[in-house]
C-alpha positions in Angstrom: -1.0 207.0 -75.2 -2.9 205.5 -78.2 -3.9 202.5 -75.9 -3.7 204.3 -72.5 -1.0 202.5 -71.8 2.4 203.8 -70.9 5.8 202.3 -70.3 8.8 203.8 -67.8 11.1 203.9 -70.8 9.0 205.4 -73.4 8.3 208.3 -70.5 12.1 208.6 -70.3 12.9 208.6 -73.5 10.5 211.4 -74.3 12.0 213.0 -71.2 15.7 212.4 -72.9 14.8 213.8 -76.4 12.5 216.5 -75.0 15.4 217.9 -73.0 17.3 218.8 -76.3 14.7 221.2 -76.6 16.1 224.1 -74.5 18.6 224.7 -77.4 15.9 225.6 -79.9 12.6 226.7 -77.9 12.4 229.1 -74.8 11.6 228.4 -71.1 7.5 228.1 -71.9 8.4 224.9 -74.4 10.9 223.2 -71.6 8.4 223.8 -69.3 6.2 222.1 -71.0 8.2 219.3 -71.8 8.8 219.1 -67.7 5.0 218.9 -66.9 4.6 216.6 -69.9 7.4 214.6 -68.1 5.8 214.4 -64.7 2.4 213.9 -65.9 3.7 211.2 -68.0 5.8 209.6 -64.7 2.3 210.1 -62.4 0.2 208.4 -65.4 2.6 205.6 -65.1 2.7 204.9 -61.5 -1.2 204.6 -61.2 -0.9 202.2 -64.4 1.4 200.4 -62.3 -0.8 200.2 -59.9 -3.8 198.8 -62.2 -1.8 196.3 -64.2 1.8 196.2 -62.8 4.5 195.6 -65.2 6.0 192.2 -63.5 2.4 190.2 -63.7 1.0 190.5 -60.0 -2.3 191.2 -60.1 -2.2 194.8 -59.0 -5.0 196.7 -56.8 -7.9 194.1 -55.4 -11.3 195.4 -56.5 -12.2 197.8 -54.5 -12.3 201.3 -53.0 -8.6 202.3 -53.7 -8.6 200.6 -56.9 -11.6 202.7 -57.9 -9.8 205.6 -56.7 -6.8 204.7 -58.8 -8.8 204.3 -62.1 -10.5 207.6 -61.4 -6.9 208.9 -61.3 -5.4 207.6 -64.1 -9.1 208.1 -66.3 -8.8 212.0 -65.2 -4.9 212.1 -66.4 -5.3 210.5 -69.4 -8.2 212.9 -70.5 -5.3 216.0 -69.4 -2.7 214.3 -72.0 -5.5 214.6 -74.7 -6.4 217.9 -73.8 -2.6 218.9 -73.7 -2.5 217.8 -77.7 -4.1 221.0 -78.6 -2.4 223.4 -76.2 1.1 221.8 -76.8 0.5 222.3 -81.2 -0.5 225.9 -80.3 2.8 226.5 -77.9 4.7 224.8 -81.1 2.9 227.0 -83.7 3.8 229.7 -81.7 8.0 228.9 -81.9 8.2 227.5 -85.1 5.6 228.7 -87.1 7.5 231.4 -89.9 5.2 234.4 -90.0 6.3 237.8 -90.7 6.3 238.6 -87.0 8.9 235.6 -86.3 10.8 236.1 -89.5 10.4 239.5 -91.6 10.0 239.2 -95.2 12.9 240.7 -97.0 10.7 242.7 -98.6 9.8 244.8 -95.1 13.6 245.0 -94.2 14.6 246.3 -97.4 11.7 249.2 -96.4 13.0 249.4 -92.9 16.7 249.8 -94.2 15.2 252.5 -97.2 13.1 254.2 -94.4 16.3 255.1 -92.4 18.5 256.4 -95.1 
């Protein structure tokens, strides 16, 4: 993304490590990983379209290449915006805050509390 360019494998390899994710995070983080995933597979389809991958000049000047680079200008702006949303989702199921993970000074209160 650093270059707005993207590559089929690098989309399915984040697709592949991504899906490991359902064993640690719940559904809204594999969720995410799935729009991430189809964003990422649309992105690289109108890339394709631009500059293909097997050295044909792509989309002739023009209307539908305009159209295109509009696309692909609009999605890429949606990945950046998705860097802050996704580090809040993340900060959200990992962070360790004492409403995630109680201190064990609160459970020793809870566990006093009940006796």
């Amino acid at each position: 993304m650093r270059d707005g360019k993207l590559h089929h494998n690098r989309v399915i390899q984040f697709y592949a490590e991504a899906g490991e994710g359902e064993f640690l995070f719940d559904a809204e983080v594999v969720e995410k990983a799935d729009e991430l995933y189809k964003q990422g597979i649309q992105l690289w389809y109108l890339y394709n379209q631009l500059y293909p991958f097997d050295g044909s000049p792509g989309l002739p000047v023009g209307d539908e290449r305009s159209r295109i680079a509009h696309e692909e200008s609009e999605l890429l702006e949606w990945f950046t915006n998705q860097i802050s949303t996704t580090r809040e989702l993340f900060r959200k199921q990992i962070s360790i805050q004492e409403r995630r993970v109680p201190s064990l000074v609160k459970l020793k209160e809870l566990k006093s509390k009940k006796v």
